[in-house]
C-alpha positions as CSV (number, residue, x, y, z in Angstrom):
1,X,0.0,0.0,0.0
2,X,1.4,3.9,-1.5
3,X,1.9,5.8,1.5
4,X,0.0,9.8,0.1
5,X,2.0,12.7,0.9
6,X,0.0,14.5,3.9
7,X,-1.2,17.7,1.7
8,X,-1.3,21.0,3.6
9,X,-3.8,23.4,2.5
10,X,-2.3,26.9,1.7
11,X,-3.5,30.0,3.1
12,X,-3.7,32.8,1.8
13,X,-1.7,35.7,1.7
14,X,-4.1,38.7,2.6
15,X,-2.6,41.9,1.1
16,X,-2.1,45.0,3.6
17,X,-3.9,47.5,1.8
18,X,-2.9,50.6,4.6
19,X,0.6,51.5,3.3
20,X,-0.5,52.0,-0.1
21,X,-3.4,53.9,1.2
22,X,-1.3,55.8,3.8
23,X,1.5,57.0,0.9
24,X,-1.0,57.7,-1.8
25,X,-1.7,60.9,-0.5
26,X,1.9,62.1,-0.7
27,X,2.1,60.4,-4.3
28,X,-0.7,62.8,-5.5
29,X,1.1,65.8,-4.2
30,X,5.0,64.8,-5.8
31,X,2.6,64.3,-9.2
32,X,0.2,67.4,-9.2
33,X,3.3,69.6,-7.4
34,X,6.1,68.3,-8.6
35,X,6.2,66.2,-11.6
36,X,3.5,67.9,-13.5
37,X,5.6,71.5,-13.2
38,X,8.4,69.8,-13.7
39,X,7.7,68.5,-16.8
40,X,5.7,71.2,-18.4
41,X,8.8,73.5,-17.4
42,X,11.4,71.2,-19.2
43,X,8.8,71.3,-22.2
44,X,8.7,74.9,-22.7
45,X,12.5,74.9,-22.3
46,X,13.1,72.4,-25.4
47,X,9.8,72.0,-27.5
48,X,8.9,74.7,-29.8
49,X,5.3,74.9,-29.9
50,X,4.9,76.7,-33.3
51,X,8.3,75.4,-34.4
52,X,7.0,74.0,-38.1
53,X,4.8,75.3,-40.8
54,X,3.1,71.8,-42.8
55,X,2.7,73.1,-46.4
56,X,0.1,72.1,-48.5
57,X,-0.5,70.2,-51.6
58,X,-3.2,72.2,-52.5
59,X,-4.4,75.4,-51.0
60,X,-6.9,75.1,-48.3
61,X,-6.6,70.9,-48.4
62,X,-5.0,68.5,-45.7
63,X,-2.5,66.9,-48.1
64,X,1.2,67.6,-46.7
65,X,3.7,68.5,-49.6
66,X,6.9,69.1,-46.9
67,X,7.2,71.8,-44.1
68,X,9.6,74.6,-43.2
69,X,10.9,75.9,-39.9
70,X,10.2,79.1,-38.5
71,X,12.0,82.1,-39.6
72,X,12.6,80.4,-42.6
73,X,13.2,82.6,-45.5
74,X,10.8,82.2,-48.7
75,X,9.9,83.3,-52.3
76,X,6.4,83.6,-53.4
77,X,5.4,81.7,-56.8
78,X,1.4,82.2,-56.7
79,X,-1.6,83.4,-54.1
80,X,-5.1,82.2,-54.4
81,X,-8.2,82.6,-52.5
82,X,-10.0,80.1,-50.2
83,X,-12.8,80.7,-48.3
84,X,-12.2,80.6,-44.1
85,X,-12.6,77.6,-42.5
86,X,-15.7,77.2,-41.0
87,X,-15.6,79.1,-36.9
88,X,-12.9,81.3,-38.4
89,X,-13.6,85.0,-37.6
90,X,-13.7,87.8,-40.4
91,X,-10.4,89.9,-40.1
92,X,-8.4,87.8,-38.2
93,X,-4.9,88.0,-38.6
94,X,-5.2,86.3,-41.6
95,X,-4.6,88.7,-45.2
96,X,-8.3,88.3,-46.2
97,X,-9.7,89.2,-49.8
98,X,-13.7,90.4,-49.7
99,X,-15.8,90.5,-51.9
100,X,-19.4,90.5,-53.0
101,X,-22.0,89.1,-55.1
102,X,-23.7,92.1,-57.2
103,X,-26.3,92.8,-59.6
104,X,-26.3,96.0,-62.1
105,X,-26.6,97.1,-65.4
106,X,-23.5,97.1,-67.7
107,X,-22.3,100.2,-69.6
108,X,-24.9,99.0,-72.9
109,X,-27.6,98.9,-70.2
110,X,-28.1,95.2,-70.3
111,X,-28.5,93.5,-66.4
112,X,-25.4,91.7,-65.0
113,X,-24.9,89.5,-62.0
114,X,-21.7,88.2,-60.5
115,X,-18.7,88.9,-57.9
116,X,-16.7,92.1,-57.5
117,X,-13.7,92.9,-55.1
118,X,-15.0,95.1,-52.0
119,X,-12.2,97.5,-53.2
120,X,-14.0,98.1,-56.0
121,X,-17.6,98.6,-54.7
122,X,-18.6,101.7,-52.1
123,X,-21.2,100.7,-49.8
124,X,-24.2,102.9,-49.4
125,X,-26.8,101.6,-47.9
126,X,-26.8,98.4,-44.8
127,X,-29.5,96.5,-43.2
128,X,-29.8,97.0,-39.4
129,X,-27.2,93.7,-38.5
130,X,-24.5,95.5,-40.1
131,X,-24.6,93.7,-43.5
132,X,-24.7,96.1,-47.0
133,X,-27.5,96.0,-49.1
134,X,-26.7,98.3,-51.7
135,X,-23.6,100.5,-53.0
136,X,-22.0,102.0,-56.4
137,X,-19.4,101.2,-58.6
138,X,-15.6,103.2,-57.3
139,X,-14.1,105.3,-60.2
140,X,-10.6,104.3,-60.9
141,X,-8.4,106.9,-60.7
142,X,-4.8,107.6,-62.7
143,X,-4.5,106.4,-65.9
144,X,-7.4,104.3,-65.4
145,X,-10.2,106.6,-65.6
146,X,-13.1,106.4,-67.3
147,X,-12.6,101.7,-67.9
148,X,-15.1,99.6,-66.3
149,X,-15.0,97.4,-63.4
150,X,-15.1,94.0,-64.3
151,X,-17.2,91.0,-62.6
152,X,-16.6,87.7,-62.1
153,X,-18.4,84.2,-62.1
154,X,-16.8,83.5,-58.8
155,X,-15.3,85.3,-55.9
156,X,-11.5,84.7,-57.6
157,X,-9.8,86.8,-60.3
158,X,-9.0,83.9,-62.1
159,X,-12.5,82.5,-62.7
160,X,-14.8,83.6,-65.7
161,X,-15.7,87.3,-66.7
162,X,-19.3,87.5,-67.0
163,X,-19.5,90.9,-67.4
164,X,-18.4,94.8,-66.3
165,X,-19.8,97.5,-64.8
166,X,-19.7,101.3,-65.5
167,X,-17.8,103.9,-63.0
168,X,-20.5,104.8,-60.1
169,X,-22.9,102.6,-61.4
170,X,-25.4,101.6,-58.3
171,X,-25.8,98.1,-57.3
172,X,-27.6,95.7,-55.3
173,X,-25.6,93.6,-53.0
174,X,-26.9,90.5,-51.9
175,X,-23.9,88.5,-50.5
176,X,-20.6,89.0,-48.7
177,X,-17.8,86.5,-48.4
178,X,-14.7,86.4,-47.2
179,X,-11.5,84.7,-48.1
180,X,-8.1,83.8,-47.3
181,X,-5.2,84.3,-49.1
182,X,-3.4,81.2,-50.1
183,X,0.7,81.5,-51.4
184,X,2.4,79.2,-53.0
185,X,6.0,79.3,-51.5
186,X,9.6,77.7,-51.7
187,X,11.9,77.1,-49.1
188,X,14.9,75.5,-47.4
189,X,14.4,72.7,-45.0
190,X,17.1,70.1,-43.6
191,X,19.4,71.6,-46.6
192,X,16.8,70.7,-49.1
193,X,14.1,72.9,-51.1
194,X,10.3,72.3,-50.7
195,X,7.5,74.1,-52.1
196,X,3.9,73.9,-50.7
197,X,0.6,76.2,-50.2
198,X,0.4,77.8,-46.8
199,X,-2.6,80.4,-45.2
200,X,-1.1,83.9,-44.9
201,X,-1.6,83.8,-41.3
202,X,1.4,81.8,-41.1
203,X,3.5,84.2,-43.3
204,X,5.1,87.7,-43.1
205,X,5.3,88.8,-47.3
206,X,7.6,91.6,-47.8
207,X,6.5,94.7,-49.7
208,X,8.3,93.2,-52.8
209,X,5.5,90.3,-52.9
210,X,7.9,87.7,-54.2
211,X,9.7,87.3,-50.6
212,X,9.4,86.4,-46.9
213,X,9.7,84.3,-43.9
214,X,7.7,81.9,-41.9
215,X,6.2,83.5,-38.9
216,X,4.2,81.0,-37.1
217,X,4.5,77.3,-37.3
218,X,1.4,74.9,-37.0
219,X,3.3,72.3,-35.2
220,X,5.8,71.9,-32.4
221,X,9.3,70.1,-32.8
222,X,12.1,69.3,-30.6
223,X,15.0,72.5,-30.5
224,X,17.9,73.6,-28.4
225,X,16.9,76.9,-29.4
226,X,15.8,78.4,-26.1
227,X,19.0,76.6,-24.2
228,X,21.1,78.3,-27.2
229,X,19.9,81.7,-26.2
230,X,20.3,81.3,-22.7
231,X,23.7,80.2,-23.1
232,X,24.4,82.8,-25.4
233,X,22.6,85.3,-23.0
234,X,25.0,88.4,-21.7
235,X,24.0,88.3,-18.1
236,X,25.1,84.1,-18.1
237,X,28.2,83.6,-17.7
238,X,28.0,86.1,-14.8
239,X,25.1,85.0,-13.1
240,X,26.0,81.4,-13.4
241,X,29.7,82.2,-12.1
242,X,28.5,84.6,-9.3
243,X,25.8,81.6,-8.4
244,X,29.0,79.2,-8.1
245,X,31.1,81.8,-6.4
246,X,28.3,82.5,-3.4
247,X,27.7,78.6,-3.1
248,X,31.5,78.1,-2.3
249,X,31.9,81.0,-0.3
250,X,28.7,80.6,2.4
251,X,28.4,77.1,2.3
252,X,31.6,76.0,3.9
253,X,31.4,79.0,6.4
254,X,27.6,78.0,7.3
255,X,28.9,74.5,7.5
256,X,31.2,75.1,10.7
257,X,29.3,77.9,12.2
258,X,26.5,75.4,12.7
259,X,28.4,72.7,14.2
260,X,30.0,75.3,16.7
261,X,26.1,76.1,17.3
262,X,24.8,73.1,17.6
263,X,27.8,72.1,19.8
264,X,26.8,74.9,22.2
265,X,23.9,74.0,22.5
266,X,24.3,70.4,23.4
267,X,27.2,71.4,25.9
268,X,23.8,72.4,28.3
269,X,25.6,75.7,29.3
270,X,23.7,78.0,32.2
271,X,22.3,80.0,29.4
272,X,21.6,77.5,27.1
273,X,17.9,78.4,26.0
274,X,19.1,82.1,25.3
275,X,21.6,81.0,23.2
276,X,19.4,79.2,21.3
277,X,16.7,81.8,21.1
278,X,19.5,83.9,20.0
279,X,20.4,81.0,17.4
280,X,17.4,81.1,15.9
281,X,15.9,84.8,15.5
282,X,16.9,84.3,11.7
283,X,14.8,81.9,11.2
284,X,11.7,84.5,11.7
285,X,13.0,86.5,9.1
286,X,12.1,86.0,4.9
287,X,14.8,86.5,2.7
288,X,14.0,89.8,1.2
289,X,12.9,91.0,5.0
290,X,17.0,89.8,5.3
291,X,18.5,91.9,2.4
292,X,16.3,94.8,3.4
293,X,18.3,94.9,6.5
294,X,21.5,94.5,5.7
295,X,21.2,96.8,3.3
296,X,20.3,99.2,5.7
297,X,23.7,98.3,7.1
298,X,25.4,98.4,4.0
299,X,24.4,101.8,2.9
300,X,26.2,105.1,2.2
301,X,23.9,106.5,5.5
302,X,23.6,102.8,7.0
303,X,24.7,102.1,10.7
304,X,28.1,100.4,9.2
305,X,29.1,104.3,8.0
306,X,27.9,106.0,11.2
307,X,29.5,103.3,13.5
308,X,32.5,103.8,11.5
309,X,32.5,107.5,11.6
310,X,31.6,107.9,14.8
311,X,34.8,106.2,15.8
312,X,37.0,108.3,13.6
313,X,37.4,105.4,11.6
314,X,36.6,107.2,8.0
315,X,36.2,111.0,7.8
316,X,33.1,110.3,5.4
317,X,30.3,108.5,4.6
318,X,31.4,105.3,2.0
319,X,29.7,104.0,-0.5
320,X,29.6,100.0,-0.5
321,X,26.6,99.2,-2.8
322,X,27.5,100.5,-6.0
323,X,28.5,99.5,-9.8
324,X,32.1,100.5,-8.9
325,X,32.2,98.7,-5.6
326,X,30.8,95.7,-6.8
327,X,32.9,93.3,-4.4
328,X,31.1,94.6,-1.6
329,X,28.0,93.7,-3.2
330,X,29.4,90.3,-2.8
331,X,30.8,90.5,0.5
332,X,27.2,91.9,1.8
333,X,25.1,89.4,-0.1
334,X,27.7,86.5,1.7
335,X,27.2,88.0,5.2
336,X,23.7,88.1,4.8
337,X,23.3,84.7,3.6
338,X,25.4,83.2,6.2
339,X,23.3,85.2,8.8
340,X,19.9,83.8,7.5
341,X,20.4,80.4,6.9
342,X,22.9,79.0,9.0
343,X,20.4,78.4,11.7
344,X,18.8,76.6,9.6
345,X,21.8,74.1,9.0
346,X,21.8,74.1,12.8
347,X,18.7,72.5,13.5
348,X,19.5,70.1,11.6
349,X,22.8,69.4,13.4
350,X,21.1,69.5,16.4
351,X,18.7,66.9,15.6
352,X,22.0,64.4,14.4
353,X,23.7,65.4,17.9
354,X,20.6,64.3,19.9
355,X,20.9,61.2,18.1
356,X,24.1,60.5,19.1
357,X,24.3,58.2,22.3
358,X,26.0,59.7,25.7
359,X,27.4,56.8,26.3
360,X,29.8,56.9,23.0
361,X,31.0,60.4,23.9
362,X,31.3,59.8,27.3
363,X,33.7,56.5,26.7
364,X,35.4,59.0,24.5
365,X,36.5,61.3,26.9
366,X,37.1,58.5,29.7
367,X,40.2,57.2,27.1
368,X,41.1,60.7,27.5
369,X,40.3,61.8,23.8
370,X,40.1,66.2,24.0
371,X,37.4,68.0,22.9
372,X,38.6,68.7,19.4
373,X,39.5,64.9,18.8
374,X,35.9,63.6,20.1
375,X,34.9,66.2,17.2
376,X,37.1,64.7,14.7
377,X,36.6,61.0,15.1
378,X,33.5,60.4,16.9
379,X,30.8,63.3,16.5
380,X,31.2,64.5,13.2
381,X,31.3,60.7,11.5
382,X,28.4,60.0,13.5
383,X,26.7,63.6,11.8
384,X,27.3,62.0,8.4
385,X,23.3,61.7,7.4
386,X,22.0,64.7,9.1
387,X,25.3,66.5,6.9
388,X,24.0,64.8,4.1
389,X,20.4,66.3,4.9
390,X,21.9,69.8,5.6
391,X,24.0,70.2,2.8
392,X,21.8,68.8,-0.3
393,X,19.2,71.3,1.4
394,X,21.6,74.4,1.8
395,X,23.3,74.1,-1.5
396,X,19.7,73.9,-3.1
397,X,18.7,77.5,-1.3
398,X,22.0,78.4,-2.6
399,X,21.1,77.8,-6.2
400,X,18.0,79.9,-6.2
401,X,19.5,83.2,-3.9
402,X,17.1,86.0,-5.3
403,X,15.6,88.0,-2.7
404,X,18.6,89.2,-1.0
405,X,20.5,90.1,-4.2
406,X,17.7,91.7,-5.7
407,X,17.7,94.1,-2.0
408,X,21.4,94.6,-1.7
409,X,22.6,94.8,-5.5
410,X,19.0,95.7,-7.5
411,X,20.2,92.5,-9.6
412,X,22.1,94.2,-12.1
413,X,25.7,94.8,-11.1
414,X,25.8,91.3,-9.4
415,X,23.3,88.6,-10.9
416,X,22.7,85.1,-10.1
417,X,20.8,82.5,-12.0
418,X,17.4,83.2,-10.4
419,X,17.6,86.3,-11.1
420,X,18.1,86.0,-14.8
421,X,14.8,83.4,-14.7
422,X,12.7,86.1,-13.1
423,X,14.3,89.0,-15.6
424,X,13.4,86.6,-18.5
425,X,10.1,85.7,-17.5
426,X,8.5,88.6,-16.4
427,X,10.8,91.5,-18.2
428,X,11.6,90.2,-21.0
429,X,8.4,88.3,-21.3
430,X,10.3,85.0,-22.9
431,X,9.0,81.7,-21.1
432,X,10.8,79.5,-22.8
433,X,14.3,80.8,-22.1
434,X,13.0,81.7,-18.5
435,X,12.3,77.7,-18.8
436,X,16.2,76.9,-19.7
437,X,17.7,79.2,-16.5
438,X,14.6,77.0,-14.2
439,X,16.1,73.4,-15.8
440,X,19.8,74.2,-15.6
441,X,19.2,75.4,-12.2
442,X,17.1,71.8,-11.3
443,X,20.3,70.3,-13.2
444,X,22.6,71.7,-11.1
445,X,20.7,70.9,-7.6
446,X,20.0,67.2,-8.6
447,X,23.9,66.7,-9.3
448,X,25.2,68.2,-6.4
449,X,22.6,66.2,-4.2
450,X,23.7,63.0,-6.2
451,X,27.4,64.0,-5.3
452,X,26.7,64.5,-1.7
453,X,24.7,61.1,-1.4
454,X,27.7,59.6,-3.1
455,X,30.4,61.2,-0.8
456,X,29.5,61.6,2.4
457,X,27.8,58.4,3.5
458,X,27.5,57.5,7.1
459,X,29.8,54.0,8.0
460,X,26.9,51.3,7.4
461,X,26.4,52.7,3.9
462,X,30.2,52.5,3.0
463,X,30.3,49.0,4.4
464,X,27.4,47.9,2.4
């Protein structure tokens, strides 16, 4: 007799539906605060909306004969008239040719019927919605006086004559249309030469009539455009290096006077909650509240010149924020930095000391280690994540210094790469380059962070 394997019935797993329904919340914020801006700003920075103009097989039809970029110079070989597509409004930027459908006698008195230019017809007489009803014939002038105006089976010049009508001839005038003008151009695209219909809309003609360029496009495309001008922007080079130049100058210094804080602090001294108090007043303050104040240090009647002359220390008044003093700028935008957001970095430091145990610092200084060597090997390799936190953080806010720059320097003699977004987007009124400066300033803080994450790991992450 088989002996049957004893079968043990499987249960099943029952999914824990709270941690997706706990984080989904936060998801829906990175995506509709985050990722969605995000993307839409590195879209306006490399896609040209109205980048390419389709041309047309035929004038007024779908069929694509090529496309040209825009900008792109042309020549003119024809023009026709189409009539607007349908929810298109009369007059729009389009060049639009009018004309209407009258009905008057011809010079031999005999009763005519057909289309004539709105150039060449006055209008005398409208019904109450605006719409003319009847008019007379204009006189041409010049060397043309005294010929007739000629009508056409259809609203197009090149369409059948069906007979002509004599100078200030009166007419009745029982339809108006209106049409678009249709050119038949030639082009250069991708070192080639295409030729296609486009709508005037899309065109700037020269007063020749045989040249132009493209004005609009009806598509989008891929360009490197808007990063060329930013690159090639005058204020760039300045604001990026200036933007470089501050980072390396207040980081560092923010850097150790935190640590000296936050080692205050945690010594527990009689006066420990002042100090901290003290510590943290900046944090109360926005950034342009900041510059505003340090300006008023900075200034040619600030309290740095009266302290200064009421020692006898200058026999008068100094100018520090100026075009010609433009390191000063510097040095004032540094101090003020340094004063605003290095208790900031603090807290965080403070949070990584509390973490550390007593007990480690303690058997430190029982094996007789000094103050400065317990900072060396024990606390500050034990601050490697909350250094991490504090300088991905700081060096981002360092990246987008505006406020204070814009109070101490007005943003012109010393610049930084927010600055040039704002001057781009709102003076200059040019969103896509504004985009660029936005993305090579997202650029810069997600490279740095990835260098920090890769650099200063605490011990368990090197080990692993």
């Amino acid at each position: 007799m088989s002996i049957q394997p004893l079968r043990i019935p499987r249960r099943r797993t029952k999914v824990q539906w709270a941690p997706y329904l706990l984080i989904t919340p936060a998801l829906l914020y990175l995506l509709v605060f985050f990722a969605w801006p995000m993307t839409q700003a590195i879209r306006l920075a490399v896609w040209d909306e109205q980048g390419l103009l389709s041309l047309r097989a035929a004038p007024g039809e779908e069929n694509e004969a090529g496309a040209l970029e825009q900008g792109a110079k042309i020549s003119v070989l024809d023009r026709r008239n189409v009539p607007l597509a349908p929810g298109e409004a009369d007059g729009g930027p389009a060049l639009l040719d009018v004309w209407f459908f009258v009905e008057g006698e011809t010079p031999g008195g005999a009763t005519v019927q057909g289309w004539a230019p709105e150039s060449r017809v006055r209008v005398r007489e409208t019904d109450p919605s605006g719409l003319p009803l009847r008019g007379t014939v204009r006189p041409r002038l010049g060397s043309a006086t005294g010929q007739h105006t000629t009508v056409y089976a259809f609203p197009d010049e090149r369409s059948d004559v069906v007979g002509e009508l004599a100078s200030r001839a009166e007419v009745g005038i029982a339809q108006r249309t209106s049409l678009e003008v249709w050119f038949l151009i030639e082009g250069a695209h991708n070192e080639k030469r295409v030729s296609g219909w486009a709508p005037s809309r899309r065109l700037q003609i020269y007063g020749d009539g045989a040249t132009g360029r493209v004005d609009s496009g009806d598509t989008g495309r891929f360009t490197l455009l808007h990063i060329q001008r930013m690159l090639n922007d005058r204020f760039f080079r300045s604001a990026l290096g200036t933007t470089f130049l501050l980072m390396l100058l207040i980081i560092p210094v923010q850097l150790v006077l935190a640590i000296v804080m936050a080692l205050v602090i945690q010594a527990r001294l009689k006066f420990n909650l002042l100090f901290l108090a003290i510590f943290a007043i900046p944090l109360a303050a926005s950034d342009l509240a900041v510059g505003i104040v340090w300006s008023s240090i900075f200034t040619q009647n600030g309290y740095l010149n009266s302290i200064l002359y009421s020692l006898g220390l200058i026999e008068s008044p100094q100018a520090y924020l100026t075009a010609a003093t433009r390191h000063w700028i510097l040095i004032a935008v540094w101090i003020a930095e340094v004063w605003r957001a290095t208790s900031l970095v603090m807290v965080i430091v403070v949070s990584g000391l509390q973490a550390i145990s007593q007990e480690v610092l303690e058997a430190a200084e029982l094996f007789g280690a000094t103050l400065w060597q317990r900072v060396r090997f024990v606390i500050l390799p034990l601050l490697k994540p909350s250094l991490q936190v504090a300088l991905i953080l700081r060096t981002i806010l360092a990246l987008q210094v505006f406020a204070v720059v814009i109070a101490l320097g007005g943003g012109d003699v010393v610049t930084v790469l927010a600055n040039e977004t704002y001057r781009q987007y709102y003076a200059l009124r040019n969103m896509n380059t504004a985009a660029a400066y936005s993305g090579l300033i997202l650029l810069l803080s997600m490279i740095s962070a990835g260098i920090y994450l890769r650099t200063v790991r605490g011990q368990e992450e090197a080990v692993s």
